[in-house]
MMTF fields as JSON, N, C-alpha, C and O atoms, coordinates in Angstrom:
{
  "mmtfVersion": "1.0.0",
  "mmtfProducer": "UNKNOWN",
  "numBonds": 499,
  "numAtoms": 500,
  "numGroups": 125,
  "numChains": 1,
  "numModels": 1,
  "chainsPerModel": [1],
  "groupsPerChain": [125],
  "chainIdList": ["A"],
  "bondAtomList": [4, 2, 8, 6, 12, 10, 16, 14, 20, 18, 24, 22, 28, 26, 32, 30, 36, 34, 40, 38, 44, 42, 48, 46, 52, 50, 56, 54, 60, 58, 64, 62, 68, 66, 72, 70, 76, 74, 80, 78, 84, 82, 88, 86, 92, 90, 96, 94, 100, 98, 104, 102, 108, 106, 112, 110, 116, 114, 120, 118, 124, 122, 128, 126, 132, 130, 136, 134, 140, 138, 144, 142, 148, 146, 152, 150, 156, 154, 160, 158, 164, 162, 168, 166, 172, 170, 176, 174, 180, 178, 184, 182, 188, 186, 192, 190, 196, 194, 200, 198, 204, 202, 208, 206, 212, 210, 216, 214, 220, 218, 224, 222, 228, 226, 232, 230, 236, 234, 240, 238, 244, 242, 248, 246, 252, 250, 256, 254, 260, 258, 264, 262, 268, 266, 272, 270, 276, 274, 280, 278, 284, 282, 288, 286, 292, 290, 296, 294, 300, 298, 304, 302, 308, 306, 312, 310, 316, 314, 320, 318, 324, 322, 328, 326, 332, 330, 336, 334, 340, 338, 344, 342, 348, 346, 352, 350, 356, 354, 360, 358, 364, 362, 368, 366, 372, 370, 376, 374, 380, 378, 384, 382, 388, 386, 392, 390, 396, 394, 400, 398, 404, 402, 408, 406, 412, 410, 416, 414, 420, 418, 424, 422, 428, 426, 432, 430, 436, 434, 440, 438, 444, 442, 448, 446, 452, 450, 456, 454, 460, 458, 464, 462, 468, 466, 472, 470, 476, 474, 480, 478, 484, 482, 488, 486, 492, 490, 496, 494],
  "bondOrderList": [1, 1, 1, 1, 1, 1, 1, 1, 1, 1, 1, 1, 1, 1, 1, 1, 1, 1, 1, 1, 1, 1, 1, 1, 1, 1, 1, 1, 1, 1, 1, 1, 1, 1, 1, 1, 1, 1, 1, 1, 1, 1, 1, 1, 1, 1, 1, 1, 1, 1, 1, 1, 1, 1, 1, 1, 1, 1, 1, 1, 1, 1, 1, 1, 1, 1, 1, 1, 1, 1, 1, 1, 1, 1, 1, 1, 1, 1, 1, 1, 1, 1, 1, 1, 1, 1, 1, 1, 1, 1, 1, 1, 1, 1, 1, 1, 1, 1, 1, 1, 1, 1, 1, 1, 1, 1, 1, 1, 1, 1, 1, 1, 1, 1, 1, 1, 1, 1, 1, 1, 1, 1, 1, 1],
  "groupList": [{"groupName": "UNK", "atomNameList": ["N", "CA", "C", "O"], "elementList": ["N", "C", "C", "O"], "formalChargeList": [0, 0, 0, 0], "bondAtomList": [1, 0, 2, 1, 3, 2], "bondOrderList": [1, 1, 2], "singleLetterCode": "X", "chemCompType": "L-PEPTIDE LINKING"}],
  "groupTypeList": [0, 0, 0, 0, 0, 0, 0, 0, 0, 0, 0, 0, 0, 0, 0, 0, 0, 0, 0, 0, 0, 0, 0, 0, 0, 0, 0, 0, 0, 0, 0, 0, 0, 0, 0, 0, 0, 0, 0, 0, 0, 0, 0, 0, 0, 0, 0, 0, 0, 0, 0, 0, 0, 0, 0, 0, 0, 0, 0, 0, 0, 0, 0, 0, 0, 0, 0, 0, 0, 0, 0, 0, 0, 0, 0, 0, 0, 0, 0, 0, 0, 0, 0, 0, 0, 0, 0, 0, 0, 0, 0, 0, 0, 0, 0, 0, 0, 0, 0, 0, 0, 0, 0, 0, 0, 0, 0, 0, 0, 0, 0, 0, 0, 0, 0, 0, 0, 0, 0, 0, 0, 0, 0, 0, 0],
  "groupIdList": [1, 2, 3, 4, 5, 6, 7, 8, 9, 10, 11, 12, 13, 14, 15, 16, 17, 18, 19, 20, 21, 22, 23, 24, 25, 26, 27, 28, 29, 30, 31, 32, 33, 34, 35, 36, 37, 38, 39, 40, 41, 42, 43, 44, 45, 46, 47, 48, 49, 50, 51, 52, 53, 54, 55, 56, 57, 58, 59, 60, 61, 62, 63, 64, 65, 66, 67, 68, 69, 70, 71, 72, 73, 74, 75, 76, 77, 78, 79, 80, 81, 82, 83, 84, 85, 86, 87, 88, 89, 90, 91, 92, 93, 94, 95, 96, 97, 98, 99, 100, 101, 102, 103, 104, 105, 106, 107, 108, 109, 110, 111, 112, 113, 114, 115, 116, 117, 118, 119, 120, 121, 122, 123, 124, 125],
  "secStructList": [7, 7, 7, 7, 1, 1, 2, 2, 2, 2, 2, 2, 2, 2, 2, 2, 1, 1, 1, 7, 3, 3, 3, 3, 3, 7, 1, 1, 7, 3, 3, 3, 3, 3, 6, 6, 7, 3, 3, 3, 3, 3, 7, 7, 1, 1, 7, 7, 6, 6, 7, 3, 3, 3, 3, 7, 7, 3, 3, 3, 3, 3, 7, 1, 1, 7, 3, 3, 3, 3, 3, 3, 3, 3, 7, 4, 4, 4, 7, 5, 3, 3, 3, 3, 3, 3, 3, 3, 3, 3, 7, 7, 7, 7, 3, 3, 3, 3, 7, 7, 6, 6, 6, 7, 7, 7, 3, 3, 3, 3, 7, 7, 7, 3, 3, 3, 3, 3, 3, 3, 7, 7, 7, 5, 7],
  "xCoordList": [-23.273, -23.681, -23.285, -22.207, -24.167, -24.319, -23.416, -23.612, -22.558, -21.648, -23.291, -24.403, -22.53, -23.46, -23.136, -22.127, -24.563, -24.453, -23.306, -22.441, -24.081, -23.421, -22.826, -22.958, -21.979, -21.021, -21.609, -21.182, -23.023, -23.538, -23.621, -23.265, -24.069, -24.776, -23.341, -23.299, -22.332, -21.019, -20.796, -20.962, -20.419, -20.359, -21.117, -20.772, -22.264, -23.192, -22.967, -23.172, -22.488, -22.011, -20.852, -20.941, -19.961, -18.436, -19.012, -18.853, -19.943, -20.307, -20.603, -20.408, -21.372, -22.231, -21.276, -21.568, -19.836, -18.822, -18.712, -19.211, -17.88, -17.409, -15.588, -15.411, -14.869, -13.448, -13.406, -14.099, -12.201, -12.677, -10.701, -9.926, -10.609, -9.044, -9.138, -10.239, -8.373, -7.745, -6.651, -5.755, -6.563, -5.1, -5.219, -5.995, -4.28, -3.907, -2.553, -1.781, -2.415, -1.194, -0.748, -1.331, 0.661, 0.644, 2.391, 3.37, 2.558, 3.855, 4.19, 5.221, 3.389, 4.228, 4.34, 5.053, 3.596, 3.564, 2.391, 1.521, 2.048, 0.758, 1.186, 2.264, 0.045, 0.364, -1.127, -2.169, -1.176, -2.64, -2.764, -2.115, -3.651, -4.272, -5.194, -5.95, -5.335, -6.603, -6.636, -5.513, -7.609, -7.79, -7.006, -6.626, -6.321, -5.291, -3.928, -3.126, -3.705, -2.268, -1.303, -1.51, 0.069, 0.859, 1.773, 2.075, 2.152, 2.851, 3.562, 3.256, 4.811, 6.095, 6.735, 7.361, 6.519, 6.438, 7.582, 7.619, 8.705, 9.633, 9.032, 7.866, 10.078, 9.655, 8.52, 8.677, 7.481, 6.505, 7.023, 7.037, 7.69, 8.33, 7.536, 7.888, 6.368, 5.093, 4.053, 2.938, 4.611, 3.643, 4.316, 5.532, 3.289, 3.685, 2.976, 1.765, 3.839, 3.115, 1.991, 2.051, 0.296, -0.501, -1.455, -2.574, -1.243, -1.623, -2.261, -1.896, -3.591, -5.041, -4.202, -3.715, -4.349, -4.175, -5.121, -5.452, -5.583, -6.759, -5.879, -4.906, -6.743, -6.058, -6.929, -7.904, -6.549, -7.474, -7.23, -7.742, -6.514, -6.258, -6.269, -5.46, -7.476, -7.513, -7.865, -8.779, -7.277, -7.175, -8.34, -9.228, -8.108, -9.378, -9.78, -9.081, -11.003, -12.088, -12.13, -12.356, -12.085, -12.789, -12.535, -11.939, -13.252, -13.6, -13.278, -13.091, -13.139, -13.345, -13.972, -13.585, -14.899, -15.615, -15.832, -15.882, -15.919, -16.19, -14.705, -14.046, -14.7, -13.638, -14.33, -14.993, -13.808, -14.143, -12.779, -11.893, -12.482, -10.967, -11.682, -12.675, -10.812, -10.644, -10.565, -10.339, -10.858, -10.444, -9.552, -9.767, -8.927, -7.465, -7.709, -6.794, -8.505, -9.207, -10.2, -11.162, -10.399, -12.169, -12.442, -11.492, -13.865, -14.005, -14.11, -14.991, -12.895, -13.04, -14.174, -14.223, -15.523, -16.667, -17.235, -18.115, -17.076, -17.333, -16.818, -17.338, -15.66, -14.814, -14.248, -14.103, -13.762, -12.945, -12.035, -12.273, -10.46, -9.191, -8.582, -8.044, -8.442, -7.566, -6.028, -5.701, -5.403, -3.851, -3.705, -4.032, -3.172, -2.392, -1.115, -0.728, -0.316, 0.715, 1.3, 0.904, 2.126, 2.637, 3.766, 3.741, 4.735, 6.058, 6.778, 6.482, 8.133, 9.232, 10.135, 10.244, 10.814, 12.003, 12.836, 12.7, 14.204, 15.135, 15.782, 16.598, 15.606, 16.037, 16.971, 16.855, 18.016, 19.507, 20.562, 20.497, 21.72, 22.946, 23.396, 24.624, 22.825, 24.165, 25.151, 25.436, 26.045, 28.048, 27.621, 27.193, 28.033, 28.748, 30.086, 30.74, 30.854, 32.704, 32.801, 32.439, 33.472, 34.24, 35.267, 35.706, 36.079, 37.552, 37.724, 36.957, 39.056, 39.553, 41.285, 42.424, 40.962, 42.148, 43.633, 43.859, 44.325, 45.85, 46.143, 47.199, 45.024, 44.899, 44.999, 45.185, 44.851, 44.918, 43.536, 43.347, 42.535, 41.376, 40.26, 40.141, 39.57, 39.081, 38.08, 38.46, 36.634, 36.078, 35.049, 34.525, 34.315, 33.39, 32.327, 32.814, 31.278, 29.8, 29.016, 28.893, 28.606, 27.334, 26.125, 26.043, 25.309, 23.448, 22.709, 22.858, 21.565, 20.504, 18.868, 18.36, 18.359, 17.223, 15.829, 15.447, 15.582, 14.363, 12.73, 12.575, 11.687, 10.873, 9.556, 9.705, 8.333, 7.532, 6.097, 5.575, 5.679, 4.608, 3.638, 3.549, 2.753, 1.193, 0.469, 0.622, -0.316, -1.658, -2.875, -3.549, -3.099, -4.815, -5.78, -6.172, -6.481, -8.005, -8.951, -8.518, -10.211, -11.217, -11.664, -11.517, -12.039, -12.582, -14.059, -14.874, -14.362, -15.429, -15.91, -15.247, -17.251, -17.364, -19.201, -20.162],
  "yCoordList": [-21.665, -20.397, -20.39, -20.815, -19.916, -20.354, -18.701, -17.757, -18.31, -17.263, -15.941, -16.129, -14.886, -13.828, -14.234, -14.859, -13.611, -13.721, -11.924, -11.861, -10.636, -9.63, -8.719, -8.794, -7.563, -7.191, -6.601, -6.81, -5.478, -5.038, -6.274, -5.929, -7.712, -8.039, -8.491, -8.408, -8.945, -9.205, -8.257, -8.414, -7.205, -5.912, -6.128, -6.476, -5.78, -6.032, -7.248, -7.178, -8.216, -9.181, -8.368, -7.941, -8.226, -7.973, -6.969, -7.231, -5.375, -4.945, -4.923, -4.114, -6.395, -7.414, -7.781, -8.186, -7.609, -8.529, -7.101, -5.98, -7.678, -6.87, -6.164, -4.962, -6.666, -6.083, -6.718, -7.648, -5.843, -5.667, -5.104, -4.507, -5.69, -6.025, -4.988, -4.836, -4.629, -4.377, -4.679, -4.51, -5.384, -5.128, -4.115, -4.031, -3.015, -1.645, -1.74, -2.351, -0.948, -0.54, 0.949, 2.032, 0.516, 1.869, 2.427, 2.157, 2.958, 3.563, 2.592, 2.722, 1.663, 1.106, -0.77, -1.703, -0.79, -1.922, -2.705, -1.836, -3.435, -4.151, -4.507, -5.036, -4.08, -4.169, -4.644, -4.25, -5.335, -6.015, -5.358, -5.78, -4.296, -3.037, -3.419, -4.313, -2.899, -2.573, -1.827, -1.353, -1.089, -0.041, 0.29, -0.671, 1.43, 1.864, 1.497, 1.731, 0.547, 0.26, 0.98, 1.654, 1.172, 1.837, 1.31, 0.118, 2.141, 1.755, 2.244, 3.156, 1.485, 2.09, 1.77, 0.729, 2.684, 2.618, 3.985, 5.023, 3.39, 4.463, 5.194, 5.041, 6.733, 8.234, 8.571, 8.338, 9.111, 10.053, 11.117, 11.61, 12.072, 13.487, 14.688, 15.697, 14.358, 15.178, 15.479, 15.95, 15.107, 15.158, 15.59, 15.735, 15.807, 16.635, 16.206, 16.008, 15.968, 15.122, 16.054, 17.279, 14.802, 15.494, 15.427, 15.056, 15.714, 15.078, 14.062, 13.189, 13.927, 12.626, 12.246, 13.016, 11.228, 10.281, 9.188, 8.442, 9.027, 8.722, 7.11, 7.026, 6.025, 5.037, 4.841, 4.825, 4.452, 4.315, 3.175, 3.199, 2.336, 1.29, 0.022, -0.26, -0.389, -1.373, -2.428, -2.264, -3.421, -5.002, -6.018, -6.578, -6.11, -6.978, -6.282, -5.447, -6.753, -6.872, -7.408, -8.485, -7.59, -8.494, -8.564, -7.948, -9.539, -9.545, -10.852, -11.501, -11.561, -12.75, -13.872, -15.021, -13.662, -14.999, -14.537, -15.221, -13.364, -13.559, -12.241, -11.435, -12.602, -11.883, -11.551, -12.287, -10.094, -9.528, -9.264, -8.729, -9.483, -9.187, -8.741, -9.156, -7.674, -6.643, -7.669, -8.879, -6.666, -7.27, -6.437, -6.477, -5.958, -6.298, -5.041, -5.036, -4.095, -3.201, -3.271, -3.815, -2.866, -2.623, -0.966, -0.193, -0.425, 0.603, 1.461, 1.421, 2.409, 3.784, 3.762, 3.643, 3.989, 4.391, 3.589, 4.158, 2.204, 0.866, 0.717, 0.282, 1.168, 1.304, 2.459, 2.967, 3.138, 3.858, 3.774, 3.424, 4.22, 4.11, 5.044, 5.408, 5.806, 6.753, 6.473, 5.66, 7.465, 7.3, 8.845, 9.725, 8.858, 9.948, 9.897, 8.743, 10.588, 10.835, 10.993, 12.039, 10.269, 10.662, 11.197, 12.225, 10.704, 11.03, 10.858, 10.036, 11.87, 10.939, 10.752, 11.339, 9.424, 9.221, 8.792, 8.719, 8.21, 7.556, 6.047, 5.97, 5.134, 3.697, 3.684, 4.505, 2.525, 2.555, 2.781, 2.826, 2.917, 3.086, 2.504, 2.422, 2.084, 1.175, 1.531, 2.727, 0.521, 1.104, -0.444, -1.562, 0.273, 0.252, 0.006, 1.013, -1.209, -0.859, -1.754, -2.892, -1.301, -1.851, -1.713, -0.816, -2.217, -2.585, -3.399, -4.345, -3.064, -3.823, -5.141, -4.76, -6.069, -6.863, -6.477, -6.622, -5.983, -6.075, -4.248, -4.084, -3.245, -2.236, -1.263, -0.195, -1.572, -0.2, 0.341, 1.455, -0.166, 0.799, -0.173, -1.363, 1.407, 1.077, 2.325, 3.494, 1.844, 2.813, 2.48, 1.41, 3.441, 3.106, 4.031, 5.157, 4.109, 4.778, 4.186, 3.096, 5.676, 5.246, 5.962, 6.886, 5.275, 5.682, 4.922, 3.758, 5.968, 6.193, 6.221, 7.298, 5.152, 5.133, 6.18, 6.331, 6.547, 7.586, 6.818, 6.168, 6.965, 5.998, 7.381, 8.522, 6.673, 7.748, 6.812, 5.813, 7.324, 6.614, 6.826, 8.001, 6.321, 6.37, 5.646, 4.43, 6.314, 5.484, 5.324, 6.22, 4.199, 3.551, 4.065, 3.379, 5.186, 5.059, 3.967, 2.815, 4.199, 3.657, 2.854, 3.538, 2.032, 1.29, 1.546, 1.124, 2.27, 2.436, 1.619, 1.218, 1.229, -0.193, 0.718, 0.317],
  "zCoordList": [1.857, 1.259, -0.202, -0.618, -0.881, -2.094, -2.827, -2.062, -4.071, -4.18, -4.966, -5.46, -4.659, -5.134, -6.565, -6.892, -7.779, -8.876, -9.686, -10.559, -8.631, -8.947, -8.28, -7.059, -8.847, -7.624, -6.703, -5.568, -6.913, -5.939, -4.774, -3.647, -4.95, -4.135, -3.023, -1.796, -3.928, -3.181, -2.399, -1.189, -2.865, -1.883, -0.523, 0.607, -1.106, -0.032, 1.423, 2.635, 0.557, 1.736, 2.42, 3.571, 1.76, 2.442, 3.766, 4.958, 3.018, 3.971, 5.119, 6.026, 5.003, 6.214, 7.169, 8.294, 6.62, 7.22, 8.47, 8.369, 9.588, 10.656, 10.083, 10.279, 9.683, 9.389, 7.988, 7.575, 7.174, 5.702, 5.552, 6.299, 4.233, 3.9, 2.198, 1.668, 1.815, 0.312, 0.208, 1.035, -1.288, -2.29, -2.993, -3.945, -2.509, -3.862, -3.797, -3.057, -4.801, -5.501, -5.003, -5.06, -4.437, -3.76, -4.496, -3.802, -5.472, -5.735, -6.803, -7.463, -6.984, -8.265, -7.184, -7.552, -6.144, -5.744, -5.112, -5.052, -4.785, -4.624, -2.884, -2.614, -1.673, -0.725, 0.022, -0.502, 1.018, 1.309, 2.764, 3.722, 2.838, 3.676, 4.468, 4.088, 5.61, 6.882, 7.244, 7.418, 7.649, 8.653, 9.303, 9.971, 9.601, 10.705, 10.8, 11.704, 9.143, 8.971, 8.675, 7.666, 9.331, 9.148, 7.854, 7.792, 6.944, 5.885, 4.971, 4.203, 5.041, 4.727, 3.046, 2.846, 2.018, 0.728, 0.587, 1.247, -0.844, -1.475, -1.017, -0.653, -0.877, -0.972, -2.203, -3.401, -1.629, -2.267, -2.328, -1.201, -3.418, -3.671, -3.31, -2.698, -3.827, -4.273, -3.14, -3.366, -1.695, -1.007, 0.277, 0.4, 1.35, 2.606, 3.624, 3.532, 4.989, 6.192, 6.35, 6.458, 6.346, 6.151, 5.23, 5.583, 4.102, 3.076, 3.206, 3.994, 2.301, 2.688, 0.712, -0.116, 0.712, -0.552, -0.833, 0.088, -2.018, -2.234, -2.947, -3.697, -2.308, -3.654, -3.731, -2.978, -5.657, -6.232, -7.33, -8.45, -6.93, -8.058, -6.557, -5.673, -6.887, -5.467, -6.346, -7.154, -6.279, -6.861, -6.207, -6.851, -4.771, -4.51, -3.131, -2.557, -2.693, -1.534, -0.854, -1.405, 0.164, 1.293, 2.938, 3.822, 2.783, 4.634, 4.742, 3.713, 6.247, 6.803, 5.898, 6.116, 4.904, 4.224, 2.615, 1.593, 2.789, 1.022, 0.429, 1.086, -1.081, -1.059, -2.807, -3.538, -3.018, -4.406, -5.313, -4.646, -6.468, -7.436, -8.588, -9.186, -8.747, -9.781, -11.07, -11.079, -12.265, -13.369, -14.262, -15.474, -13.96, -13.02, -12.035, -11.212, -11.842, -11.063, -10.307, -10.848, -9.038, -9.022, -9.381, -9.265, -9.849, -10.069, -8.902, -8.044, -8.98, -7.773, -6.811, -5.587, -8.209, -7.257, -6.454, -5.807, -6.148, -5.334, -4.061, -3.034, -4.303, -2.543, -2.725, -3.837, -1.296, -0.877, 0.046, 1.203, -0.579, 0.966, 0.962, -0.084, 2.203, 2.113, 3.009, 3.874, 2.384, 3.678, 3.72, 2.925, 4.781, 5.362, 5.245, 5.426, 5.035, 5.117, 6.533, 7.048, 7.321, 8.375, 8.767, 9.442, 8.478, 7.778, 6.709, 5.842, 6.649, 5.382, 6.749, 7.825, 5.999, 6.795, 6.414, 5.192, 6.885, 6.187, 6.347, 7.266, 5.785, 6.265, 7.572, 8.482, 7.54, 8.243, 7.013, 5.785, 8.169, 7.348, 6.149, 6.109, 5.184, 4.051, 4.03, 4.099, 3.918, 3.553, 2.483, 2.772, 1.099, 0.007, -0.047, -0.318, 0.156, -0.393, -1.047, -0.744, -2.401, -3.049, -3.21, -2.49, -3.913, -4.037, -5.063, -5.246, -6.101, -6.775, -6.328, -6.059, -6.388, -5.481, -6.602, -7.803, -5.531, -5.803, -7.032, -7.643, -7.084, -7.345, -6.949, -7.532, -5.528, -4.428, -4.726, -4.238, -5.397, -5.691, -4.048, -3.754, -3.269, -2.647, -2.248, -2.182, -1.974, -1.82, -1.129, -1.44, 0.245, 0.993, 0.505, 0.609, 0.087, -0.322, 1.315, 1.873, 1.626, 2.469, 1.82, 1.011, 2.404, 2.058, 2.744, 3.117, 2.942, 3.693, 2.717, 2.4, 2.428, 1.308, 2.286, 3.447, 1.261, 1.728, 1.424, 0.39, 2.34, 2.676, 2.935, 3.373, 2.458, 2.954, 3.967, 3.472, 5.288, 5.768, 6.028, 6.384, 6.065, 5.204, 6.233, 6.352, 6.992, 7.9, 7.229, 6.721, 7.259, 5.892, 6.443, 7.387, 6.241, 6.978, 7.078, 7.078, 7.163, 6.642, 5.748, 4.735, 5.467, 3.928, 3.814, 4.633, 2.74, 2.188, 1.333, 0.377, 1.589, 0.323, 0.519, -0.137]
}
């Protein structure tokens, strides 16, 4: 199979395809998406279980055989992904201790990193 000359027609293939993949950028990171993936990215502040989120900085395309990349984007209006918001939650325990030797200085910090999760809808191409 010989490669499409333009993006409509690429598209068009991927379409053709049966299951269909993205790279977006989700929070400041690049994560490789499907349909119905569950996904666990830093706390989102700004948002509430529930919430539909639109990405919109999707890097590449594809399916099983052909694959489409941004330059360094693809344009919004070409594909569509949404997430849901499902929950916030909180990692596991960290314990933090430090200590200075032969100071008596000693100290245990715990924390709990905050995480927000996101189910991928659909891919619109």
């Amino acid at each position: 199979a010989t490669a499409p000359t333009t993006i409509p027609n690429a598209l068009n293939l991927i379409r053709s395809q049966p299951s269909h993949y993205v790279v977006a950028s989700v929070a400041g990171r690049k994560y490789l998406l499907t349909p119905r993936d569950l996904l666990t990215v830093p706390r989102l502040k700004d948002v509430k279980v529930g919430d539909v989120l639109k990405l919109s900085d999707i890097h590449e395309l594809g399916s099983r055989e052909y694959t489409v990349r941004g330059n360094p984007k693809i344009p919004a209006e070409q594909v569509r992904v949404e997430a849901t918001v499902v929950e916030h939650t909180k990692g596991k325990m960290e314990v933090i201790f430090k200590k200075k030797r032969r100071k008596g200085y000693e100290r245990t910090v715990y924390h709990k990193q905050t995480y927000t999760r996101l189910r991928i809808g659909p891919i619109e191409i």
